[in-house]
KOLDRENBA-131216 format. One record per residue (C-alpha): residue number from 1; residue in one letter; x, y, z. Coordinates in steps of 0.25 Angstrom, whole numbers, padded with zeros to 4 digits, always signed. Layout:
N
rec i->NUM, aa->A, xx->X, yy->Y, zz->Z $
...
//
This chain:
81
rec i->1, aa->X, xx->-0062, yy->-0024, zz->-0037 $
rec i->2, aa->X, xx->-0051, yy->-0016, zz->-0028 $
rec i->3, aa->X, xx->-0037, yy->-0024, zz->-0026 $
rec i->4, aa->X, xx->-0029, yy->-0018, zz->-0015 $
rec i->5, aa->X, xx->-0017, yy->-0024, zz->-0006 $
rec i->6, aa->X, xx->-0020, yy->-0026, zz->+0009 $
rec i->7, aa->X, xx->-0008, yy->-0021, zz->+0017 $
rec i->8, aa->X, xx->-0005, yy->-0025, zz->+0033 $
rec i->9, aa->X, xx->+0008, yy->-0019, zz->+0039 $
rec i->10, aa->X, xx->+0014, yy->-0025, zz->+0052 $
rec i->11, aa->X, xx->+0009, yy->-0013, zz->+0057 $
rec i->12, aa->X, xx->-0006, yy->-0020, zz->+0055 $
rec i->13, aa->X, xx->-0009, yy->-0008, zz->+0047 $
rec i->14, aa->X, xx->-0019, yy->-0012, zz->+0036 $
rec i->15, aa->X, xx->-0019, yy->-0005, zz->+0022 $
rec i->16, aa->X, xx->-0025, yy->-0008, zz->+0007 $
rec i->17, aa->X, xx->-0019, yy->-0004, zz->-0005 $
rec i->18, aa->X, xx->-0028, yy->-0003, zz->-0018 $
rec i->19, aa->X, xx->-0027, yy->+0008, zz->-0030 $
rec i->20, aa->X, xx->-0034, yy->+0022, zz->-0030 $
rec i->21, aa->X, xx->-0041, yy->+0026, zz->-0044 $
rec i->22, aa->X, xx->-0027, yy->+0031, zz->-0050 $
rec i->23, aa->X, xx->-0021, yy->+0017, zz->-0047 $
rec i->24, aa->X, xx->-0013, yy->+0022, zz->-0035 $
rec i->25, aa->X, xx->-0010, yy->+0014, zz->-0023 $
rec i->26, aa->X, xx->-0022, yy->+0019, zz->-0011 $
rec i->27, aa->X, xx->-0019, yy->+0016, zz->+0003 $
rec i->28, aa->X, xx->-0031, yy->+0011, zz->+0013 $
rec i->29, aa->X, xx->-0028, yy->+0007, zz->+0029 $
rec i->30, aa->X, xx->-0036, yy->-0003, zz->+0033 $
rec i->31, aa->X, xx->-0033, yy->+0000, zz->+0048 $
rec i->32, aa->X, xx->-0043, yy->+0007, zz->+0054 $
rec i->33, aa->X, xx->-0031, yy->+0013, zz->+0064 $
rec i->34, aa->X, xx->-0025, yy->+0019, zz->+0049 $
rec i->35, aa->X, xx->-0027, yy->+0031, zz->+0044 $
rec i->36, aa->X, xx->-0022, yy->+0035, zz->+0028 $
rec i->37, aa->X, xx->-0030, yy->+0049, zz->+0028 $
rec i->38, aa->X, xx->-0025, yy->+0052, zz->+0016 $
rec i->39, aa->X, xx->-0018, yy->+0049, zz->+0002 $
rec i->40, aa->X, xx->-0004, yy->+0054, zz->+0008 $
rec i->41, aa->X, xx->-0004, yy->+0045, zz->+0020 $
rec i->42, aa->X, xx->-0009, yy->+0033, zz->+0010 $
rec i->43, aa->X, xx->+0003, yy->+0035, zz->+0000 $
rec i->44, aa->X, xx->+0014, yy->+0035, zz->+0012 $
rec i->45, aa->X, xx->+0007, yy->+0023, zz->+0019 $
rec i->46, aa->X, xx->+0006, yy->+0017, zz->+0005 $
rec i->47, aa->X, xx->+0020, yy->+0021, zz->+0004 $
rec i->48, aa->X, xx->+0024, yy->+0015, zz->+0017 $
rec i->49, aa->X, xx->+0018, yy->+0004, zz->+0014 $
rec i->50, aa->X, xx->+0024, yy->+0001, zz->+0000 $
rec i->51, aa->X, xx->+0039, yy->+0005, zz->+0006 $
rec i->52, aa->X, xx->+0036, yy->-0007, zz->+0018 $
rec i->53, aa->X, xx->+0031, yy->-0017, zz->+0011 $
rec i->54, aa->X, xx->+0040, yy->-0017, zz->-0002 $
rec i->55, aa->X, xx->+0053, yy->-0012, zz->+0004 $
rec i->56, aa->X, xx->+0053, yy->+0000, zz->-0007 $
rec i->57, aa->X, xx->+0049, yy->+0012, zz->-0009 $
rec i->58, aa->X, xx->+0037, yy->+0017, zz->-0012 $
rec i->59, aa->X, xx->+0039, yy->+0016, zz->-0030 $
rec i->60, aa->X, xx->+0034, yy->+0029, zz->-0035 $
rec i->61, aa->X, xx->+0022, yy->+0041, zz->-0030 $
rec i->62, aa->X, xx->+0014, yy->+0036, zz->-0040 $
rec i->63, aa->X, xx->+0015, yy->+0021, zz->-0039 $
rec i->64, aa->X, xx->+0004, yy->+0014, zz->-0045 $
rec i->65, aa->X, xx->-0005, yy->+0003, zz->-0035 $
rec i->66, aa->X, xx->-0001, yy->-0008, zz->-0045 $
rec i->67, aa->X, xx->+0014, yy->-0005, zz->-0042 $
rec i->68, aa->X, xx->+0012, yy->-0002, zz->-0027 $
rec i->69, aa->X, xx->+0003, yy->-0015, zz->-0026 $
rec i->70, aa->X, xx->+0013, yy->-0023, zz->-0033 $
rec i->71, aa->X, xx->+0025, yy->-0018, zz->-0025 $
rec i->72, aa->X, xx->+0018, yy->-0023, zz->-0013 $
rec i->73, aa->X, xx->+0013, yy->-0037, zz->-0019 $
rec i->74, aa->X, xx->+0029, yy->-0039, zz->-0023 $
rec i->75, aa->X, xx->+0033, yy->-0036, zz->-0007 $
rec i->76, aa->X, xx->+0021, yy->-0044, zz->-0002 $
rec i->77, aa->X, xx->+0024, yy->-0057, zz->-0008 $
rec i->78, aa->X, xx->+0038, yy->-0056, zz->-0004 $
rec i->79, aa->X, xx->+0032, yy->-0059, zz->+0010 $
rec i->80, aa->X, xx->+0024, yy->-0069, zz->+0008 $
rec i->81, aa->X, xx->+0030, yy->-0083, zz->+0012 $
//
């Protein structure tokens, strides 16, 4: 089983967020239209993403996918009605 969070800006950019095999947060676009070539442009759109959504910054380089996931969950249901 894979566990991931399904992001949409207002934007309408789609991402997925799951963890790699070190337990690190991995960026996908789900966009066709989007292009992450490579793991430096995943981390800063992660990053970007992370600083949007939680009104933070980014905790730590090597912040785990637990933590990251868990940031976002907290700023997620904030919104909720």
């Amino acid at each position: 089983m894979q566990v991931g969070l399904w992001i949409r800006t207002e934007q309408e950019e789609t991402y997925l967020i799951k963890k790699d095999a070190n337990g690190y947060p991995d960026l996908s676009a789900l966009s066709s239209s989007l292009k992450l070539e490579d793991y430096k442009a995943k981390k800063e759109k992660g990053k970007a993403l992370y600083e949007e959504l939680t009104g933070t910054h980014y905790p730590h380089p090597h912040a785990t996918t637990r933590q990251v996931l868990w940031d976002f969950l907290e700023a997620a249901i904030k919104q909720l009605p």
